[in-house]
C-alpha positions as CSV (number, residue, x, y, z in Angstrom):
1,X,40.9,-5.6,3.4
2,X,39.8,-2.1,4.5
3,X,40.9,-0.7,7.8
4,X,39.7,2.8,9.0
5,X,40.3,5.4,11.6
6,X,39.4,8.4,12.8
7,X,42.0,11.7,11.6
8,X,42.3,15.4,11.5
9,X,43.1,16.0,7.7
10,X,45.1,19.7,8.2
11,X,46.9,21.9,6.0
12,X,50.9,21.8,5.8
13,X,52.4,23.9,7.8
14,X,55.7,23.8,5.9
15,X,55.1,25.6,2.9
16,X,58.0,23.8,0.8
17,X,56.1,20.7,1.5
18,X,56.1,18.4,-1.9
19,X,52.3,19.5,-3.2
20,X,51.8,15.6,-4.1
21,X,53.4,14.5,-0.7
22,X,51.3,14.2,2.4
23,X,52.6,13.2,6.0
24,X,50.5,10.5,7.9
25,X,51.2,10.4,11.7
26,X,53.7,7.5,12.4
27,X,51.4,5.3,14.7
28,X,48.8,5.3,11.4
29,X,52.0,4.7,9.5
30,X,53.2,2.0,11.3
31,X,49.3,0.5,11.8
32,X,48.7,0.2,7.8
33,X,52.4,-0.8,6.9
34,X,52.8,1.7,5.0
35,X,55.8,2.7,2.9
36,X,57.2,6.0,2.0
37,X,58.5,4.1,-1.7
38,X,55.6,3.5,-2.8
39,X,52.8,5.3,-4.5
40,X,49.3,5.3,-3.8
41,X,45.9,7.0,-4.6
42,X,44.4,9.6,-2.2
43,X,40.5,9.6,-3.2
44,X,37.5,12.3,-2.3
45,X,34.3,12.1,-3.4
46,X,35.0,11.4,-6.9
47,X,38.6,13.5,-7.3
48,X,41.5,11.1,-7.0
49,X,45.2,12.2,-6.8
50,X,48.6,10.3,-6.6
51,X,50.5,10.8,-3.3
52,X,54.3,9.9,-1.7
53,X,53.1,9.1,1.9
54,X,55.8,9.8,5.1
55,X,55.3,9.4,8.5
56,X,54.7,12.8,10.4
57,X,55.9,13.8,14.0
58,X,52.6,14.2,15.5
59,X,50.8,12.9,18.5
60,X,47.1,12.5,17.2
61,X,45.8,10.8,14.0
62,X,46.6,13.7,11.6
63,X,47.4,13.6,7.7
64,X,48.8,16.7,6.7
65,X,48.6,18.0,2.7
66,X,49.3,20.7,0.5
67,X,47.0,23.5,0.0
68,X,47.1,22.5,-3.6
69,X,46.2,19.0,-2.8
70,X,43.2,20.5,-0.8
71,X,42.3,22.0,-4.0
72,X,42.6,19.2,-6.6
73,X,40.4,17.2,-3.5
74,X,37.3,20.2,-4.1
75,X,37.9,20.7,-0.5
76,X,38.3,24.2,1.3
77,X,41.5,24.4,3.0
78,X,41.1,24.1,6.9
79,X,40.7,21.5,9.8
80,X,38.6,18.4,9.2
81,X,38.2,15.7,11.3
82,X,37.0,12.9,9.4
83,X,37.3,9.2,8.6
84,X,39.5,7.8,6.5
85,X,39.7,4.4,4.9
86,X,42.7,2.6,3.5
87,X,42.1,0.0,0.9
88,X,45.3,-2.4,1.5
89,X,44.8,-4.2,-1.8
90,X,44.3,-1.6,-3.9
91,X,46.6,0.9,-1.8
92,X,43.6,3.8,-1.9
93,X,43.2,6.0,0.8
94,X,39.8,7.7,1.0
95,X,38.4,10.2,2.7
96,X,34.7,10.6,4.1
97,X,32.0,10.8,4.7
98,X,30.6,13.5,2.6
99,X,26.9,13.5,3.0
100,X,24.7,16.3,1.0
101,X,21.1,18.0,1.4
102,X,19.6,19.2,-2.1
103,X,17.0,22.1,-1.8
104,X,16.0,25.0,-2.8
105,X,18.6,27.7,-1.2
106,X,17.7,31.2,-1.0
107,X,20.5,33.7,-1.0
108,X,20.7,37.3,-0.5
109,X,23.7,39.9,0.7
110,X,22.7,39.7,4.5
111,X,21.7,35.9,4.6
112,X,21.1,32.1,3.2
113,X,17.9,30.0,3.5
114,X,16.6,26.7,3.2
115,X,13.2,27.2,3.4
116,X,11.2,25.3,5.8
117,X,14.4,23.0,6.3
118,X,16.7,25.7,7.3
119,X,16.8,24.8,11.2
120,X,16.6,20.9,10.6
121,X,19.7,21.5,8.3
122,X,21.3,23.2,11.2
123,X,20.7,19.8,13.5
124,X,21.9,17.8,10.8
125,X,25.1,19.6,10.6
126,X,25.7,19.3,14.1
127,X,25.4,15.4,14.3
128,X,27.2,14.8,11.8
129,X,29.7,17.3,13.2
130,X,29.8,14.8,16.2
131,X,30.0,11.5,14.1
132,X,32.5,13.3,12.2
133,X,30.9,13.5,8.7
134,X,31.0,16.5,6.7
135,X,27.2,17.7,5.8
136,X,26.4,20.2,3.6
137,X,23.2,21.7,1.8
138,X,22.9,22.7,-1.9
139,X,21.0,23.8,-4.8
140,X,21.3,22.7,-8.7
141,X,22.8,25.7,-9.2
142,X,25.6,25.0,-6.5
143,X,26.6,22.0,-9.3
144,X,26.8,23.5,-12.6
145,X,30.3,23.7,-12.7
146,X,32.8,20.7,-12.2
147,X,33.8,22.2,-8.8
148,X,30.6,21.3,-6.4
149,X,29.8,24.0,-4.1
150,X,27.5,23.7,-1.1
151,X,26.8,25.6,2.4
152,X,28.7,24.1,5.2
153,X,27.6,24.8,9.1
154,X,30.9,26.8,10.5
155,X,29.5,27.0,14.0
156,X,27.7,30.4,13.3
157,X,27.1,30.8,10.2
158,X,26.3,28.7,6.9
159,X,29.4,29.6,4.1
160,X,29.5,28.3,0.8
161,X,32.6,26.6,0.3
162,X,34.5,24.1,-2.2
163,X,33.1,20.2,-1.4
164,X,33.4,16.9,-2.7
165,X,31.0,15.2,-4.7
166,X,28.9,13.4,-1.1
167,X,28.9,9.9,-0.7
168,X,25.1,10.1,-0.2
169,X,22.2,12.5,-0.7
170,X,19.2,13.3,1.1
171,X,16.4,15.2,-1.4
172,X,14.2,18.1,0.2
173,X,13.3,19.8,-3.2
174,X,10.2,20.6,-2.0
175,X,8.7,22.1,-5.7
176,X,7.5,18.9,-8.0
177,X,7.7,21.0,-11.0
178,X,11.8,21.8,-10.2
179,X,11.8,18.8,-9.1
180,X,10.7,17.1,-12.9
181,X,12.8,19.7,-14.7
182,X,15.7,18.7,-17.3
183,X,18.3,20.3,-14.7
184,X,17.5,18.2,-12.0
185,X,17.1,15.0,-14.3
186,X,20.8,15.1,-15.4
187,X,21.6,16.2,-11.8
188,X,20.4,12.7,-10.6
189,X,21.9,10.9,-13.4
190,X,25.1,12.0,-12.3
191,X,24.3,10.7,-9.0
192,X,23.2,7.6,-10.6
193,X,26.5,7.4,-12.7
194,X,29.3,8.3,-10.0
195,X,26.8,5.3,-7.7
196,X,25.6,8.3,-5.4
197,X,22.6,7.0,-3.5
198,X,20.0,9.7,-3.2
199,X,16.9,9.0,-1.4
200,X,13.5,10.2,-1.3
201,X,14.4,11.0,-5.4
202,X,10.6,11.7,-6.5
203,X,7.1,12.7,-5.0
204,X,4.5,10.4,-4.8
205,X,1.5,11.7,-5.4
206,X,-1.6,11.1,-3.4
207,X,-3.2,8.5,-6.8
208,X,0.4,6.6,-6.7
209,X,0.0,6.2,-3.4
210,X,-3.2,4.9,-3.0
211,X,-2.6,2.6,-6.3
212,X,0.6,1.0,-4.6
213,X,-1.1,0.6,-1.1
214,X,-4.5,-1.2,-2.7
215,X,-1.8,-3.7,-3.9
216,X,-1.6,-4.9,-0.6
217,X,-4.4,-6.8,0.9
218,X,-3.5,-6.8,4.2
219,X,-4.2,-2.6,4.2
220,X,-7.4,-2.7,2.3
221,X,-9.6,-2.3,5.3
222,X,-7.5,0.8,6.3
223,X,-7.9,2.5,3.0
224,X,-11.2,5.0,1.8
225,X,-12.8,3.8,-1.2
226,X,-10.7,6.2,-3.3
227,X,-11.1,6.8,-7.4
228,X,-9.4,9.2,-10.1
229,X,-11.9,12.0,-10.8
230,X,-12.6,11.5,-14.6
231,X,-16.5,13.5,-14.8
232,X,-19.1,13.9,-12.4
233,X,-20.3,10.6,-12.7
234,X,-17.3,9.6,-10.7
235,X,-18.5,11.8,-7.6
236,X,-21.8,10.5,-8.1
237,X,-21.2,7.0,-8.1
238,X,-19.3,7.8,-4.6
239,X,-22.1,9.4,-3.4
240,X,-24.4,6.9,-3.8
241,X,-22.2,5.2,-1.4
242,X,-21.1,7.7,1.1
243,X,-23.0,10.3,2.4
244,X,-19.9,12.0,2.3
245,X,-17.0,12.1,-0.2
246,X,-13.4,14.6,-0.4
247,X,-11.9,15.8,-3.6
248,X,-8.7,16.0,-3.1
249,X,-5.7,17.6,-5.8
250,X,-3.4,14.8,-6.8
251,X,-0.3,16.6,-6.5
252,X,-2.0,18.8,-3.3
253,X,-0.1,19.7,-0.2
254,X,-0.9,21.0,3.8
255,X,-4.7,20.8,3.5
256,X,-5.3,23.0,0.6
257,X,-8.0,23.4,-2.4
258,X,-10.0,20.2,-0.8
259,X,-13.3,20.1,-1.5
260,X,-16.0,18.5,0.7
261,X,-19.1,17.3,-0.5
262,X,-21.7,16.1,2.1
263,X,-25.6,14.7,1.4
264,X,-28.1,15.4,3.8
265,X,-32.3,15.1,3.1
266,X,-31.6,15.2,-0.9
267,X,-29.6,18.7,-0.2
268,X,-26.0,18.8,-1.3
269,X,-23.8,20.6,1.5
270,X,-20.4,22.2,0.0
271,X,-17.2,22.5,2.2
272,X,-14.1,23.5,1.2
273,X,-10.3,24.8,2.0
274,X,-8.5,27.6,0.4
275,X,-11.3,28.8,-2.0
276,X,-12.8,32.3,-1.4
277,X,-16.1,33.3,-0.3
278,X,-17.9,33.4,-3.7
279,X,-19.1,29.9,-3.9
280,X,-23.0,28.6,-2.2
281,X,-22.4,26.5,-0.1
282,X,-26.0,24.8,-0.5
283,X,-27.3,23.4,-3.7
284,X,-30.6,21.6,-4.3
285,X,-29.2,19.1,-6.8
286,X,-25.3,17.5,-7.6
287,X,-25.9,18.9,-11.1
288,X,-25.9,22.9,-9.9
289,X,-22.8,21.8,-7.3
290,X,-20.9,20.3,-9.7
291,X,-21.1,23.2,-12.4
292,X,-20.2,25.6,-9.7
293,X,-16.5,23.9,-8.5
294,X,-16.1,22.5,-12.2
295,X,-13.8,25.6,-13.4
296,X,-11.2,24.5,-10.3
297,X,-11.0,21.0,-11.2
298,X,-10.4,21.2,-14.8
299,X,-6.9,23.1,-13.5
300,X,-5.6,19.8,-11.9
301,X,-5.6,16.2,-11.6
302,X,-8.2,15.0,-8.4
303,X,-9.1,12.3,-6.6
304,X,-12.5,11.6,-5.3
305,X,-12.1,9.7,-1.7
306,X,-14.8,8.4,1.0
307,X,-15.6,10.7,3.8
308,X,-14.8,8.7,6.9
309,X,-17.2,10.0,10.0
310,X,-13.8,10.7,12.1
311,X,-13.6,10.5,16.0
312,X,-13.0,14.3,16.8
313,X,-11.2,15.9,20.0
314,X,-13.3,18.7,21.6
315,X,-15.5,18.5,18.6
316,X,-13.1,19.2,16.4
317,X,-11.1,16.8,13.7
318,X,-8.0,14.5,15.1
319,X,-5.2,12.7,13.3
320,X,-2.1,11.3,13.8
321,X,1.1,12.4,11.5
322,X,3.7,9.4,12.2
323,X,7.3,10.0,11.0
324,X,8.9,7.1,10.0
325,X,12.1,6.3,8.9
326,X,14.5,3.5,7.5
327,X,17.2,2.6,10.4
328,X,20.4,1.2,9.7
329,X,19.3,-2.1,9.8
330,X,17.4,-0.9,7.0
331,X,14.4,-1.8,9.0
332,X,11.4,0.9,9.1
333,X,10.6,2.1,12.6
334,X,8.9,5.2,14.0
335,X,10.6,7.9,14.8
336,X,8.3,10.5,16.1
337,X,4.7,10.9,16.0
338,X,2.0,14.0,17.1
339,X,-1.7,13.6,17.2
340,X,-3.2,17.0,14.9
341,X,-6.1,18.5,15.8
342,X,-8.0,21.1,13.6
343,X,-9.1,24.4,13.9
344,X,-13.0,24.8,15.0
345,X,-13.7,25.7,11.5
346,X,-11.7,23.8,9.7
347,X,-12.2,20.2,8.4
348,X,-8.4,19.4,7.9
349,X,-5.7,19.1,10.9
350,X,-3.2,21.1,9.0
351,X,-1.0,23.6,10.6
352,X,-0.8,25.7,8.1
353,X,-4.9,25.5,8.0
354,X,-4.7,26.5,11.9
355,X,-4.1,23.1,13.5
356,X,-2.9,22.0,16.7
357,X,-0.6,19.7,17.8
358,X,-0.4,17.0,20.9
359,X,1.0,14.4,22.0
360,X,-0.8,11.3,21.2
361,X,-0.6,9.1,24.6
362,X,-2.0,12.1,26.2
363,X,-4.7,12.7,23.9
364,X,-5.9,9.2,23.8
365,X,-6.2,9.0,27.7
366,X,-8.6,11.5,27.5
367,X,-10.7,9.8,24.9
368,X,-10.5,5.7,26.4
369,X,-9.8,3.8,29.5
370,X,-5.6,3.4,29.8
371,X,-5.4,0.0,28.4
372,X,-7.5,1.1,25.6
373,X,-5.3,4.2,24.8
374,X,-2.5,2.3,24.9
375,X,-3.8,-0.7,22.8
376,X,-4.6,2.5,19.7
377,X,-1.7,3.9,20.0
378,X,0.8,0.8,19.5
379,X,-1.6,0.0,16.8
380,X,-1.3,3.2,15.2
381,X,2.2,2.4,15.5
382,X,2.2,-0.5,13.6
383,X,0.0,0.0,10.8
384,X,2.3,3.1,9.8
385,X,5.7,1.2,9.9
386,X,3.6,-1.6,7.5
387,X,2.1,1.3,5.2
388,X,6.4,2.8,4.7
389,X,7.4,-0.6,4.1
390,X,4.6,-1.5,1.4
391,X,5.7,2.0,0.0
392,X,9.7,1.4,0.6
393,X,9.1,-2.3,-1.3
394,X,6.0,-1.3,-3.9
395,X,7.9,2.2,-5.3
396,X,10.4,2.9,-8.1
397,X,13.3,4.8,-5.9
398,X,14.7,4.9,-2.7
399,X,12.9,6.7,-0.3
400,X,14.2,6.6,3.5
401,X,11.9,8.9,4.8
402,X,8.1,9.0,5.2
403,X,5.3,11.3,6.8
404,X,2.1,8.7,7.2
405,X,-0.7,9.9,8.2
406,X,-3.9,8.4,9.8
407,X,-6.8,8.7,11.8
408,X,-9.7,7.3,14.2
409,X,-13.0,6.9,12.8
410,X,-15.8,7.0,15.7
411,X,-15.5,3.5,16.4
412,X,-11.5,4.1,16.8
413,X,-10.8,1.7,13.8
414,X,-7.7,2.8,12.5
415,X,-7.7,4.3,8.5
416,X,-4.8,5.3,6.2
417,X,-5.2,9.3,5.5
418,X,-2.1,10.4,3.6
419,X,1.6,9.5,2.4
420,X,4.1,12.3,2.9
421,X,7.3,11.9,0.7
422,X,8.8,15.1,1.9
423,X,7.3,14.9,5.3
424,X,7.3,18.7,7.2
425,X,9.5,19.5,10.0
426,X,7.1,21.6,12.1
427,X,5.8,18.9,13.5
428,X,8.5,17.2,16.0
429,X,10.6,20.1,16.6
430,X,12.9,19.3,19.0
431,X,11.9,20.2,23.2
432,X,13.4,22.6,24.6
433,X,16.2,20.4,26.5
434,X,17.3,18.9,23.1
435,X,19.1,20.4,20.2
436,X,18.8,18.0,18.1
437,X,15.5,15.9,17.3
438,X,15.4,11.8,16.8
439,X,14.1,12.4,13.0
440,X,17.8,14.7,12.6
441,X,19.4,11.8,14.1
442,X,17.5,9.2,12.2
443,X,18.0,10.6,8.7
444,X,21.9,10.8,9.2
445,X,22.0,7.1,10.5
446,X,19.9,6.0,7.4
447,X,22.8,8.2,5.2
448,X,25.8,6.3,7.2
449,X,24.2,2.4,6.2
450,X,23.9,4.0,2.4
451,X,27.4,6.0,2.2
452,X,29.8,3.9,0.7
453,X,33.8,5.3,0.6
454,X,34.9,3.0,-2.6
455,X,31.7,2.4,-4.2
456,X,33.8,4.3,-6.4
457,X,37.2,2.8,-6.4
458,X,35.6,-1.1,-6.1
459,X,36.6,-1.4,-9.7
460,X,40.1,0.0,-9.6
């Protein structure tokens, strides 16, 4: 049987303390049964040590230790409130939850960074803080040694402190070549060794997406007419079909090096993102198109994808970006959602390509009738929880988080645009009144259903 509570795990105040001894207070002692004869095992993350335990005069839930038992546990000697579990058959007490972020982590003399992730990783620590987990972010390079290191949240600042190997991890590596490297690789195997869950483990490219979702035959009527771009017969046979195709990078991110290709009257109409000024954008024949963008597509993998004529917003492009996320029912659900509307020149929504966001009941009240709007939007609604859940059950991995986009074509039927493995956090920033946003809260409730204390100790 395991029994837990809630404790503030302190440092001894009385220095001459036994360093293997630690002092429980005497209602906990009394609770478990416990007996100052016997020894047991005091487990953290993956360190465990042998301890005496004796009741403690003190009012509160407290376990005191020794600052050398704070060491041997890879923790930094101060206050922690946190859970602790007591196995009764195996007599192991453990201590948790530990719950890590892995990114990149830029550090300098004045400051630390995360990246795009850095204030997300802020509201992370916070509700954790209040559900009295420990979170902290860190790097590969925080792991080398056998002594983890990682940044914890000390109220004002981020300091890099001592830490137990975490009981679950959350992955934000945001670079897919880092993320394929040997380090990382034997990183994760560790994980996979010590029975550290760690979600959202890989990218998944915008081919493996679409290969996994035509699996499903429910979503084919959602999905472009999407192929691999092998020559230009590929792009041709599309645009026989479509009057209007996208090449797209396989492993491309926030709207760049798209290419749009568009016939009209026999003339072949070039559009693209991120490319400079050099190109025509008008070419009599696909063969004279195709020899001109042909030096950026040998550099990278590309898909070739139908053009869908897209209901627009002031005459500009609209989509939807729908976070969604795996509760702890380990059920998906969404957790926050913004329509995106382009930038008058643009052809993408993208942000980062000059992009706008609303909020999607309030755009789609200006396009339909009420019942109309809200008949889209619960539809939208439901067609991204069924594309993470065909990802969540089709895809190698465990991925708890998902970014999935779609869009309205002029007819407002519903297609599938994108799937975002490492979803940005620009887009549901949290309102003014709130500190910290539901997809925080969601991704630390998905890490509490995956942390296990003695997936470690089960086979003691």
């Amino acid at each position: 049987m395991i029994v837990s509570e809630i404790a503030t795990l302190q440092l001894a105040k009385d220095l001459d303390q036994r360093e293997t001894t630690i002092e429980i207070s005497e209602a906990l002692f009394i609770k478990w049964n416990l007996s100052s004869r016997k020894n047991y095992q005091l487990q953290c993350g993956d360190r465990f040590q042998q301890v005496r335990v004796q009741p403690g005069p003190f009012k509160d839930h407290i376990i005191s230790i020794s600052e050398k038992l704070f060491e041997e546990l890879s923790l930094t000697p101060r206050d922690y409130r946190l859970h602790v579990y007591f196995h009764q058959e195996h007599d192991i007490f453990s201590l948790g939850l530990f719950i890590g972020l892995l990114t990149e982590v830029n550090e300098s003399d004045q400051q630390v960074s995360f990246g795009s992730v850095h204030d997300f990783c802020k509201e992370l620590a916070l509700y954790c803080e209040k559900h009295d987990v420990l979170f902290y972010v860190f790097s590969y390079r925080h792991t080398k040694t056998k002594q983890f290191k990682g940044y914890v949240w000390d109220g004002e600042e981020w300091t890099l402190q001592d830490v137990p190997l975490p009981h679950v991890v959350h992955n934000r590596i945001h670079s897919r070549k880092r993320e394929r490297s040997k380090h990382y690789e034997e990183l994760f195997q560790l994980f996979r060794t010590q029975a550290v869950p760690f979600f959202n483990d890989h990218f998944l490219n915008k081919w493996e997406s679409h290969q996994h979702l035509v699996t499903n035959e429910h979503l084919l009527p959602y999905l472009p007419e999407t192929e691999l771009l092998i020559n230009k017969q590929t792009i041709e046979q599309l645009l026989e079909k479509h009057s209007c195709i996208f090449i797209k990078p396989v492993h491309g991110s926030q709207g760049r090096k798209i290419i749009r290709i568009e016939e009209k009257a026999g003339v072949y109409i070039l559009d693209y993102t991120s490319f400079s000024s050099e190109i025509e954008r008008t070419y009599p024949s696909l063969d004279e198109l195709f020899k001109s963008i042909r030096p950026r597509l040998t550099k990278q993998s590309n898909i070739v994808q139908q053009g869908i004529p897209l209901l627009q917003y002031d005459n500009r492009i609209l989509d939807f970006r729908f976070l969604c996320h795996l509760n702890d029912m380990n059920q998906w659900k969404v957790t926050s959602s913004v329509a995106r509307v382009s930038s008058p020149k643009e052809f993408v929504s993208n942000l980062s390509r000059g992009g706008e966001i609303f909020r999607i009941n309030k755009l789609l009240i200006q396009l339909f009738d009420s019942n109309t709007a809200t008949h889209i939007s619960k539809m939208l609604q439901e067609l991204a929880v069924e594309v993470a859940s065909s990802i969540g059950q089709s895809e190698e991995g465990l991925f708890g988080e998902l970014g999935i986009d779609l869009a309205l074509d002029v007819n407002a039927n519903p297609w599938i645009i994108e799937i975002n493995t490492k979803p940005s956090k620009n887009l549901d920033a949290p309102s003014p009144n709130l500190s910290i946003r539901p997809s925080a809260k969601a991704v630390i409730s998905y890490c509490l259903y995956l942390a296990n204390p003695f997936k470690r100790s089960d086979s003691l």
